[in-house]
N, C-alpha and C positions, 0 to 999 in steps of 0.2 A: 710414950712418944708425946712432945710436947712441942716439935716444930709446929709456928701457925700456919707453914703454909703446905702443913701434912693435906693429903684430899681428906675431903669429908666425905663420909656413909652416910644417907637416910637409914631412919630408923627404921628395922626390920627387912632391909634389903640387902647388907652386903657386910661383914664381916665388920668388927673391930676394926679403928682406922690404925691403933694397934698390931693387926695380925694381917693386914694388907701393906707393904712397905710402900712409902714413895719411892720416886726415882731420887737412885741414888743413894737408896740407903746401906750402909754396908754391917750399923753394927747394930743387937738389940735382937726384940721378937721379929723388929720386919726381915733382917738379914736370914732369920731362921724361917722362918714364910714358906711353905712350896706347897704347892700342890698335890705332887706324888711323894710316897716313902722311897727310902734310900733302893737300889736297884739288887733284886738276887737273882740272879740269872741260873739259867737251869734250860740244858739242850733239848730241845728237841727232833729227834735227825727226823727227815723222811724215811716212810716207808716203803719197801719194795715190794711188791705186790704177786712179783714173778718168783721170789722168794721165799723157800720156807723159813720161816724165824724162830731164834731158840726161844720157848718161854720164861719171863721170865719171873713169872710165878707158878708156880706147880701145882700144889695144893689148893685144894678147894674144901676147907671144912665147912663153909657155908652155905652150900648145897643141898635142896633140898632130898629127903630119901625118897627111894624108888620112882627116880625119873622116867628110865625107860617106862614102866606100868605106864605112869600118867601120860605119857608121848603114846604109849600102842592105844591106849584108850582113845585119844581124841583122834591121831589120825588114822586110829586102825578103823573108827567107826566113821571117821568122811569115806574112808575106801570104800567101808562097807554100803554107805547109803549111795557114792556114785556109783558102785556097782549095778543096786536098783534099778536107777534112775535108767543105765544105760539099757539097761535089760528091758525094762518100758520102753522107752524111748525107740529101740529096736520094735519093739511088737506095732506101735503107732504109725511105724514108717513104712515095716513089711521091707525091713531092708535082705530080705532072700533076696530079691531081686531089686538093689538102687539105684538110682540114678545120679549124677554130678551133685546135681544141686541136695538130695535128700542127704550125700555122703556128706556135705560139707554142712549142711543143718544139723547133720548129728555130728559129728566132732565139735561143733562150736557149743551144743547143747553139753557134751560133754566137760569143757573146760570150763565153762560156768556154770554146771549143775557141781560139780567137784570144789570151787570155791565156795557156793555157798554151806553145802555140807560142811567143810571144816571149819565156818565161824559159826554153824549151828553147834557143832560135837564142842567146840572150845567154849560156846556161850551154856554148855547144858553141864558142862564141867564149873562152870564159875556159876551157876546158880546152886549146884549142890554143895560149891562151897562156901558160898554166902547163907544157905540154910543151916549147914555148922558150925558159921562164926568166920570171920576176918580169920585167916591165916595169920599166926605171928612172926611173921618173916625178917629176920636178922638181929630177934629182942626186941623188935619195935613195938611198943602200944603205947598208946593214949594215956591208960588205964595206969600206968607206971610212975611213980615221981620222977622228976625230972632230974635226969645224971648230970654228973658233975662233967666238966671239959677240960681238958688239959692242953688242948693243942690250936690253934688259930685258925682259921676259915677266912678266903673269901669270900665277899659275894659281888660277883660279878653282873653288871648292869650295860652290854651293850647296847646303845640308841644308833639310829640313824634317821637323821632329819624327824624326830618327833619332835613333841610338844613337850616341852623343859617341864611344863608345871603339872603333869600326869606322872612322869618319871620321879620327881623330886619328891611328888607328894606319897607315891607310892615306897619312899626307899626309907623318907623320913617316920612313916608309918612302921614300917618292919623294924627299924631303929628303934625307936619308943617301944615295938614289943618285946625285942631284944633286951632293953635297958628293965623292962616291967618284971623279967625272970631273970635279972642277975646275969646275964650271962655277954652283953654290951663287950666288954671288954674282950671276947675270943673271935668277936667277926671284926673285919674291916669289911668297907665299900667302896669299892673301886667303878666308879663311870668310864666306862671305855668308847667313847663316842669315835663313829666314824659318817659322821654330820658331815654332808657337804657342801650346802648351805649356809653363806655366812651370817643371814641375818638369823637362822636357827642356833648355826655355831657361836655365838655371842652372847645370844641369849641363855643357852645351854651354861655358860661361865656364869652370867651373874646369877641364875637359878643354883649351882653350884656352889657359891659363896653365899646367899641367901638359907641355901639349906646348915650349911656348916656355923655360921649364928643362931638361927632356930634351933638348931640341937647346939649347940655351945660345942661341938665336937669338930676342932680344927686338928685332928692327929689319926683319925681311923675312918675319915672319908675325902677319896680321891679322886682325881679329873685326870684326863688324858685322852686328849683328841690325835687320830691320826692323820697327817695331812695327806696320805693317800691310804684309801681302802682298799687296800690289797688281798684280796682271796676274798672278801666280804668278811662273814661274822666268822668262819671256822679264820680266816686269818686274826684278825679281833684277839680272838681268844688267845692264839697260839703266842702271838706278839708281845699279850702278857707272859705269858707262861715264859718265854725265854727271859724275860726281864726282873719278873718278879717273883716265880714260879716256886723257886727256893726257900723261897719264904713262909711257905703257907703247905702245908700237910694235903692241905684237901682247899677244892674251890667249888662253890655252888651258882651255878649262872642260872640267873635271870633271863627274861625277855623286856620288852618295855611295859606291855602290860599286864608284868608277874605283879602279885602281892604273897607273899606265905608270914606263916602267924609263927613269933620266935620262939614256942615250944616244939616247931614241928621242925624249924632249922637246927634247933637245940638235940633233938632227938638223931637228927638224919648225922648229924656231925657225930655225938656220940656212939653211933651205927659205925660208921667207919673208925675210930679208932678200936671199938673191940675189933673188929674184924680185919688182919690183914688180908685176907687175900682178895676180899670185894674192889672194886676199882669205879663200879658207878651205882647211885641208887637213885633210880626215877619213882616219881610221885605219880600220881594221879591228879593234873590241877583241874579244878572245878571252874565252869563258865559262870562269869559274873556279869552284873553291872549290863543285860541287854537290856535293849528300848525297844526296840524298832521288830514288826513280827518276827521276822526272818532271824532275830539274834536272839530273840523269847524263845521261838521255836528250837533252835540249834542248843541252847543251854539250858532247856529243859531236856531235849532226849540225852545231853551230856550226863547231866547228872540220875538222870533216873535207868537208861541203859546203861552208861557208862561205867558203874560199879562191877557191873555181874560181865562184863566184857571183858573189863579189865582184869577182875578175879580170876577168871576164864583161863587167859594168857600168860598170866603170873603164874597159875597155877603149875603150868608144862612146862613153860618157859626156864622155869627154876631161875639156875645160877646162867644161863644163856638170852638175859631180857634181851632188850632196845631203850634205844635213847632216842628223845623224841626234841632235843634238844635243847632245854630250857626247864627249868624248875625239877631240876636232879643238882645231884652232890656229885663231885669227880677227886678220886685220889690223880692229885696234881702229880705226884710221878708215873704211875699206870698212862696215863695222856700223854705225859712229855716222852715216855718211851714206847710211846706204841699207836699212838695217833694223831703222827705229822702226815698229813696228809699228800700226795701224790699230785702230778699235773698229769689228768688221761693223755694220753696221743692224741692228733686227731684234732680239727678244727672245732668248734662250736659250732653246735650246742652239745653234742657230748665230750667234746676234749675242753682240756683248759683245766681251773680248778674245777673240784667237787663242791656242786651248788647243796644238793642235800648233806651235807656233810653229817651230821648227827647220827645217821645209822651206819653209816661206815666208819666212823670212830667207834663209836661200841662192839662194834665186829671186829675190828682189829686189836683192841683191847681185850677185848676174850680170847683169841690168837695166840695174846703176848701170854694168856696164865690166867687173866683175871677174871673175877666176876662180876655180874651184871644182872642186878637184880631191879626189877619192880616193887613196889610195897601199894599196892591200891588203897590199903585198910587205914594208912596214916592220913587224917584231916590235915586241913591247915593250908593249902596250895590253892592259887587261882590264876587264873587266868579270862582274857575276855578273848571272844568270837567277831567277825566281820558281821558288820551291821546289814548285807545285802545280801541279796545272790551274786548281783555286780561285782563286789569287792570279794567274795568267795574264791568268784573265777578267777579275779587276775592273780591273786595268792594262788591258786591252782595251778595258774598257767606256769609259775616258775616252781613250782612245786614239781607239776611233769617233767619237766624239762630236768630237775635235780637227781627226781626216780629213775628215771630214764635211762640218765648216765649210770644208774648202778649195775647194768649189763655189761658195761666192761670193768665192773667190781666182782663179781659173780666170779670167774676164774680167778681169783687169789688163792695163792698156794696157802692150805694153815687153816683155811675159816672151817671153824664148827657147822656140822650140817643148821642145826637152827640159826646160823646168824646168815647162811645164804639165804633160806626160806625168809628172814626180813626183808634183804635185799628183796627177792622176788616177789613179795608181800607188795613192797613199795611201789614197782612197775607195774604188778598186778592191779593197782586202787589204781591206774590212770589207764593200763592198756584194758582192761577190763569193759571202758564205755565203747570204744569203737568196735570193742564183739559183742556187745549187746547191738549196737547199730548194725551189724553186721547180719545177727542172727536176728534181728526183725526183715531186716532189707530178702534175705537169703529166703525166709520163710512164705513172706509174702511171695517172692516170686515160686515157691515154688505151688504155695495157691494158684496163682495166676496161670502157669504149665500146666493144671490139674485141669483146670478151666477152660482155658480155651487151645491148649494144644491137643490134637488129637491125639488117643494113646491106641498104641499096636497091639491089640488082642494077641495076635501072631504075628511070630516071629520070623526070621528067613531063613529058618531050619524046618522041617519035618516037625510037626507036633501034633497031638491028640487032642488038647488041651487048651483053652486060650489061658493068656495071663492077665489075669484082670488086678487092675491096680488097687489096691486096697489100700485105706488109712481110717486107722479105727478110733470114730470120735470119742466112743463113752471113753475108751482108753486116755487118748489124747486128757480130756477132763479132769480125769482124775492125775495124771500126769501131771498137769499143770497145776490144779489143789496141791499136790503135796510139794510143789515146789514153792508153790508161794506161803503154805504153812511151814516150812522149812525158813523162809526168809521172814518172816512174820511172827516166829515162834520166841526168839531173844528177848521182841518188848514184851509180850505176856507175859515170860517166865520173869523178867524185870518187874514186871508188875506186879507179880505173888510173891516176889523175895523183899521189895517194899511193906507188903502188907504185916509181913514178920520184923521189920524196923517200924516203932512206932513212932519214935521220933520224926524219922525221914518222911513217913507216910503223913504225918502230922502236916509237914512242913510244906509239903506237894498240895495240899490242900483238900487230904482224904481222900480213903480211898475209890470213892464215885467222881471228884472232881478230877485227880491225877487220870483214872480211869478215861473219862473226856478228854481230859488233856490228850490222853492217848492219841485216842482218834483223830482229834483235832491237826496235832500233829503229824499223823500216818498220813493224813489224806492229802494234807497241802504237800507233803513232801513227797507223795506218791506223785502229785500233780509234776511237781519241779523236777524230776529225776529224769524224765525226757528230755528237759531244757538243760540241766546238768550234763546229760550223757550227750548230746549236740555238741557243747561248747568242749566237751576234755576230747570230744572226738576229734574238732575243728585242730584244737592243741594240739594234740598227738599227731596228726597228721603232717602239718606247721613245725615242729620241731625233727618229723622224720627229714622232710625237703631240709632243715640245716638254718631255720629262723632263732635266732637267740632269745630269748625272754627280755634281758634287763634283768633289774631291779630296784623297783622302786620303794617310796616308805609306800604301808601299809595303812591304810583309811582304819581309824579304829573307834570311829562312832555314828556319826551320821550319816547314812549311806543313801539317802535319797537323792533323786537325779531327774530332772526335769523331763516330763512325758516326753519329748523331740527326742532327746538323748536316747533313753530307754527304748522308743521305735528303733532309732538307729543300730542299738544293740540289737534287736530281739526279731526284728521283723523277716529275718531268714528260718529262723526256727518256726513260726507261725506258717512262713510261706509251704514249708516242709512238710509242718506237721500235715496241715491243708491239703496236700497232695499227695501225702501218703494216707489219709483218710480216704479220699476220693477213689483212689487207686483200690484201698481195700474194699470200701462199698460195691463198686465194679464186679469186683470178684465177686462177690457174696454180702447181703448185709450181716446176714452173722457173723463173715470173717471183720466186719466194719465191730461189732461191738465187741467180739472179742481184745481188739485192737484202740476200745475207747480210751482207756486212762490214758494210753501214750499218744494218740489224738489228742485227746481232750487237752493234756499237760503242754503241749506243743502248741495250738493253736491257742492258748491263752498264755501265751509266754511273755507278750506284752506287759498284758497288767497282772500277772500274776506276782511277774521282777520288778513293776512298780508299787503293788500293792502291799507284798510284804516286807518291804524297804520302809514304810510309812511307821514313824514312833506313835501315834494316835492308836492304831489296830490291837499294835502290841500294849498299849498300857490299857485300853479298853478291856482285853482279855484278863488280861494284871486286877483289874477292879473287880471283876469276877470270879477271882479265885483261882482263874485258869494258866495254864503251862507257867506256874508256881514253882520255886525252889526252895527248899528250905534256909538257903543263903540270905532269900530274899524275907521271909517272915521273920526271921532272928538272926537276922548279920553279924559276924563275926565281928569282935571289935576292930581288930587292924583293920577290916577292909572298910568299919565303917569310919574308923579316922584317914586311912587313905581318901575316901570320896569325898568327905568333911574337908579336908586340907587340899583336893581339886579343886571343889569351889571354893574355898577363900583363899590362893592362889591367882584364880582365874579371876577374881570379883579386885583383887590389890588395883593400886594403881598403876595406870599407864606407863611404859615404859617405851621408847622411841625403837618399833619396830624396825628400821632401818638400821643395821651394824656399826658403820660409821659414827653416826649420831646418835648412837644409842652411846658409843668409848663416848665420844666428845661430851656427850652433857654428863657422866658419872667417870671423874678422875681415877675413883680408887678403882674401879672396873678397865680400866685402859691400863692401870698400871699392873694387876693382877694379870692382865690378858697377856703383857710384854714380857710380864715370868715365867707364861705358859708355854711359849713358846717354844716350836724346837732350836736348837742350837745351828746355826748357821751353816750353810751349803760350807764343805770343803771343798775347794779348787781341786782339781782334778780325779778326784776321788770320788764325787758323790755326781747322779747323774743329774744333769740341766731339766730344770723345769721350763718347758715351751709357755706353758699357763704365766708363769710367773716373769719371764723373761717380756714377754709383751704385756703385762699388766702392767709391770714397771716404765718400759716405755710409755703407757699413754698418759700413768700419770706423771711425765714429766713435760709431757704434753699437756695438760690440763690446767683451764685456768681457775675453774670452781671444780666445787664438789659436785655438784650435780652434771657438770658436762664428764668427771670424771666414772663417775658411778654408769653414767648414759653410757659411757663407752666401752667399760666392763664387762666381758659376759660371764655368766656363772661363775666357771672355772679359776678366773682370769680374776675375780676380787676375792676368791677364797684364796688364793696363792700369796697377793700381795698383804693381806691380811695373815697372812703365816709366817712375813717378812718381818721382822726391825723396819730397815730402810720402805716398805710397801707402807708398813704402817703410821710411820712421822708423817712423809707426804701426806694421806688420807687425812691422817689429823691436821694437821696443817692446813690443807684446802678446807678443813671444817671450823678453822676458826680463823679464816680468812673473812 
């Protein structure tokens, strides 16, 4: 191209002024210019739920042998140990003769004495199989030369309203390790943004184009913003899938802040073409990149429990895993025929789409024939953590709300007994805090009846005999030891299957430092697990009355929040904890210290949600050796040119955060954005945007840009911003 009055690109910002056409171009490389590849569509119906479905895979040669065995083992010995428990638990209460409240302390003791058993019996199953070695689950090792590929991959990158220069740097990092092993040319990358945010959405493009100069790769990386977010990310997905779906054998999604290393995308792709009858295979990703304690903390128990957990569940799981939604591999046909997802009945918050989506696509993938495996033992995957407690919960809050809904998932005709038990799994990690609340609330009162209500020796029958109330401490004691060595017993066994990785144990900062870590660890999160079991209670509750979540982007670094704020969050749980101390003291002081940690963790709920939110605490720990990963002493190269190309990204120069003005001062950026666009409303056919119908009015109303933009609100400049006609006005008033 040698028009002079083509736009110009700064250097290292935007594409060849070559591979950005002007306007008006129609012949050369700008004509050929797009964003996205040519369209292969590929259906995918809904599913019926009330319907049994023909399979439409049968076979399963990739199965591991003798499931049953490994399935009676782990949950024949939860049965077995809540038998125990109940058995105790009976003698403690002297339930011959119960009362309301002691019936209702034991069933609830029993549904959560039975939960923890079976992640004890599954974590005691994954430590004996990390003492003899990673499983080789579908051909996959490390240890292996890297196979050859024959068939193409996506990898899928849905964003919403994040930071361009986190995403870009983490794709162009997996790209360079892609290109590092020969194997570049079998993935494309597909950004599927559903930004709604125009000044994010703008910026997101020229991050887009900046990335595709930096790697010279204008043919195998792609953009495509939706201008409504329909179903959220399981829609995202599906939206490619019909459009592009055809195209590609198998598709690997991303989250925003995934990074995987391109021998383990290399591996997981070549996993699926041996194997037809697998349909997804999830990773294990490791927590990276915290600051701040609360995210030190959280990605260290990730990585140091989380191997022998995850072994655990691999283990049994077999060919009937979970999808956890993000840094897993998907046979793109297995998906498109078997997990279009459903609208529940029912208003919000359970009807509408399915907000967890990820575990009910794997269950109904398994449904259709396929399999569905975990591989814990493949490196190479990461992922980061919420910087707070703060930011934990509100991820939680629409997390419950997702789980929740999978109770009218539960009766599908077709699901594998282990993919309902995920389901149940899922409700269970939220309905689980309001029966611990329950069964403290329940317990204490029945302290409280023991105490000051008087008990009837005799009865108003004829009797020989009085009935004197019994409850037997030493029992009690040992009751409660062994339940809390039951919930306590995963990190030690984590801690002696480390001792046998020396690398790992190296990397944690040995095995006296990791060992601290431990503790360190146990205690603050023993503290916070009151204030956790509050807030999913407060949730759960909140979404039974028929409150919606939202959803918002996700905070995914600094999570500090100004003391006022932090009172305002916390200071109910304080007032709580407070009165349920008092209340127990009343009773007895030894029911008081029995009663301390969840005392204690409640009435320091304040600064405890302020304290470990602070990045000072957690790198202080960092300098000592303390709750260490091995990520963090020998970082993987892609993550460490991922974080490399963060900051110098973030450090480039300014660019006019405003949408507007950001087209207006870079031409080839406006003109790239007018080819992005979707293709113009059809009259009658396509339905009326309200958003954009009054955006359009005000800027024809307007006589600047700034009384235009003033008069905008959100929705209303992302629409006309979607427009041709929205966008000349805009620009127009900007170079007025």
């Amino acid at each position: 191209m040698t028009d002079a009055t083509a736009p110009t690109l700064p250097t290292g910002t935007h594409p060849p002024a070559d591979a950005v056409p002007p306007a008006g171009a129609t012949s050369g490389r700008a004509a050929e210019w797009r964003a996205l590849p040519p369209e292969a569509p590929m259906a995918m119906p809904v599913q019926n739920l009330r319907a049994r479905p023909v399979p439409t895979n049968g076979a399963r040669p990739s199965t591991p042998a003798m499931m049953w065995l490994r399935r009676l083992l782990v949950v024949g010995g939860a049965v077995a140990l809540t038998g125990w428990g109940a058995e105790e638990m009976y003698l403690v209460l002297d339930l011959s003769r119960p009362t309301t409240l002691q019936i209702i302390l034991f069933g609830l003791f029993l549904i959560l004495f039975a939960w923890i058993a079976l992640s004890f019996t599954s974590a005691l199953c994954g430590f004996i199989r990390m003492l003899l070695g990673d499983e080789r689950r579908l051909g996959i090792s490390a240890a292996d030369p890297l196979p050859e590929l024959s068939a193409r991959t996506a990898l899928l990158m849905p964003v919403y309203n994040e930071a361009p220069e986190r995403v870009m740097a983490a794709l162009e990092a997996i790209h360079e390790s892609l290109r590092e092993h020969g194997a570049g040319g079998h993935f494309d990358i597909f950004i599927l943004s559903d930004t709604t945010d125009a000044d994010r959405w703008i910026a997101e493009e020229a991050a887009f184009l900046a990335l595709r100069e930096r790697t010279g790769d204008h043919a195998q990386i792609f953009y495509r913003r939706r201008p409504k977010n329909t179903e959220r990310k399981s829609g995202n997905i599906a939206e490619w899938v019909m459009r592009w779906g055809a195209a590609y054998p198998q598709m690997l999604i991303l989250d925003a802040d995934s990074v995987m290393q391109g021998d383990t995308l290399i591996r997981l792709a070549a996993a699926m073409e041996r194997h037809d009858d697998v349909g997804l295979i999830q990773t294990l990703p490791v927590i990276v990149n915290g600051h701040s304690l609360f995210a030190r903390m959280q990605q260290f128990a990730g990585r140091v429990y989380g191997p022998l957990i995850a072994a655990g569940i691999a283990w049994w799981h077999g060919a009937e895993g979970n999808y956890w939604g993000h840094n897993a591999i998907i046979r793109t046909r297995a998906f498109a025929e078997q997990a279009g997802l459903p609208h529940l009945p029912g208003r919000k918050p359970f009807g509408g789409h399915i907000l967890s989506h990820d575990f009910v696509e794997a269950a109904l993938m398994r449904r259709g024939g396929w399999a569905i495996h975990m591989v814990p033992g493949l490196r190479g995957s990461y992922e980061e953590s919420p910087p707070s407690l703060t930011d934990l919960s509100i991820r939680d809050r629409r997390w419950a709300q997702g789980n929740l809904q999978h109770a009218a998932v539960l009766p599908t005709r077709g699901l594998h007994w282990i993919s309902r038990l995920h389901l149940f799994t899922g409700i269970g990690s939220y309905i689980t805090a309001p029966l611990w609340l329950l069964f403290l609330v329940v317990g204490l009162l029945t302290s409280l009846q023991a105490r000051f209500v008087r008990p009837e020796y005799f009865g108003n029958g004829p009797s020989l005999f009085p009935n004197w109330p019994v409850v037997d401490p030493v029992r009690a004691m040992w009751v409660f030891i062994g339940t809390m060595s039951l919930l306590l017993a995963p990190k030690l066994l984590a801690w002696i299957a480390l001792l046998f990785r020396p690398a790992d144990r190296r990397g944690c900062g040995g095995a006296f430092r990791t060992l601290l870590s431990m503790v360190i660890e146990t205690v603050i999160a023993g503290l916070l697990a009151p204030v956790t079991m509050i807030t999913q209670s407060v949730d759960v509750i909140s979404i039974l009355v028929g409150r919606d979540s939202g959803w918002n982007a996700q905070q995914r670094e600094d999570g500090s929040l100004p003391f006022r704020e932090v009172l305002r969050l916390y200071w109910r749980h304080t007032a709580f904890g407070l009165a349920f101390g008092l209340v127990a003291w009343l009773v007895s002081p030894g029911l008081a210290l029995w009663m301390l940690p969840v005392i204690l963790g409640l009435a320091l709920a304040v600064p405890l949600a302020g304290w470990t939110a602070r990045r000072g605490l957690g790198q202080g720990l960092r300098r000592l050796g303390l709750l260490l990963i091995p990520e963090e002493r020998h970082p993987p190269a892609v993550l460490t040119r991922a974080n490399e190309l963060t900051r110098i990204l973030r450090d480039a120069p300014a660019t006019p955060e405003e949408a507007v003005q950001h087209l207006a001062a870079d031409p080839a950026l406006a003109e790239a954005h007018r080819r992005m666009l979707p293709p113009p409303r059809r009259p009658r056919l396509d339905p009326i945007d309200p958003n954009l119908c009054v955006g359009l009015t005000r800027l024809t109303e307007a006589e600047t840009l700034s009384e235009a933009l003033a008069g905008l609100s959100r929705a209303e400049k992302a629409a006309v911003l979607a427009s041709r006609d929205g966008l000349d006005r805009l620009l127009a008033l900007a170079r007025a």
